[in-house]
N, C-alpha and C positions, 0 to 999 in steps of 0.2 A: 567605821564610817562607810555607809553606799557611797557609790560611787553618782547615783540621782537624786540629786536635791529637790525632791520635789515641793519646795517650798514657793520657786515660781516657774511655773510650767507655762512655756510659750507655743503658739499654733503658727501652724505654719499662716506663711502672708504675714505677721506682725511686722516682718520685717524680711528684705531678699536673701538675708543670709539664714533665712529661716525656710528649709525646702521639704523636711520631713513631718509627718501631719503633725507631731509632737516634741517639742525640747523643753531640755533643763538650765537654768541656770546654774555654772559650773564655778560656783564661789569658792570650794576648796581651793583652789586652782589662782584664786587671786593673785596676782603680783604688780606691785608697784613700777613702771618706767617713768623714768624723765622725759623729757623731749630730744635730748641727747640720744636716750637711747632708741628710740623712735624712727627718729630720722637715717643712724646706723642700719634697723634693719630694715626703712624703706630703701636707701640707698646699695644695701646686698638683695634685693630682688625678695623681702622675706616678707612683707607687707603687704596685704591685700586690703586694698578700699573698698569700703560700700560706700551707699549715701548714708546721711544721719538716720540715729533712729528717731520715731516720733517723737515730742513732749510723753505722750501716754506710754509708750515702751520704756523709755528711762524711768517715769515715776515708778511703773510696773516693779523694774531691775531693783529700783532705789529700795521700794517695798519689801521685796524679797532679803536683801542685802540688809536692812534690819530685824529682820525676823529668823535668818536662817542661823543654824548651829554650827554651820561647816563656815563660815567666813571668819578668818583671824582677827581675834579681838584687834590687832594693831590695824584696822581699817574699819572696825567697825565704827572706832569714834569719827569719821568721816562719813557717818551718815545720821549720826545725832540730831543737825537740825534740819533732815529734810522731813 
């Protein structure tokens, strides 16, 4: 498995956490948190906020997240009906 899925390639400006002229969506890398868990590592300093992404950035991600070979089937069925 590469380690660049180049199945959805972001430019920079899509979004502020987006600063290099080019990114990959890093769906190997999936994992599932609570809100439990979320909140643990806002509250140890481990959580960095952006703003939201756009409507168009998420379908982008959502697009990619159906198509890609590296996302674990146990998430894929969470994108069945977008």
């Amino acid at each position: 498995m590469t380690r660049y899925d180049r199945t959805c390639v972001l430019a920079q400006g899509e979004h502020s956490f987006l600063t290099e002229p080019f990114s990959y969506a890093y769906y190997a890398k999936a994992e599932a948190l609570t809100q439990k868990d979320l909140d643990e590592l806002d509250s140890r300093g481990l959580l960095i906020r952006y703003e939201n992404a756009t409507p168009e950035l998420i379908t982008k991600l959502q697009e990619g997240a159906k198509k890609t070979p590296q996302l674990q089937k146990v998430f894929k069925k969470y994108f069945e009906d977008f």
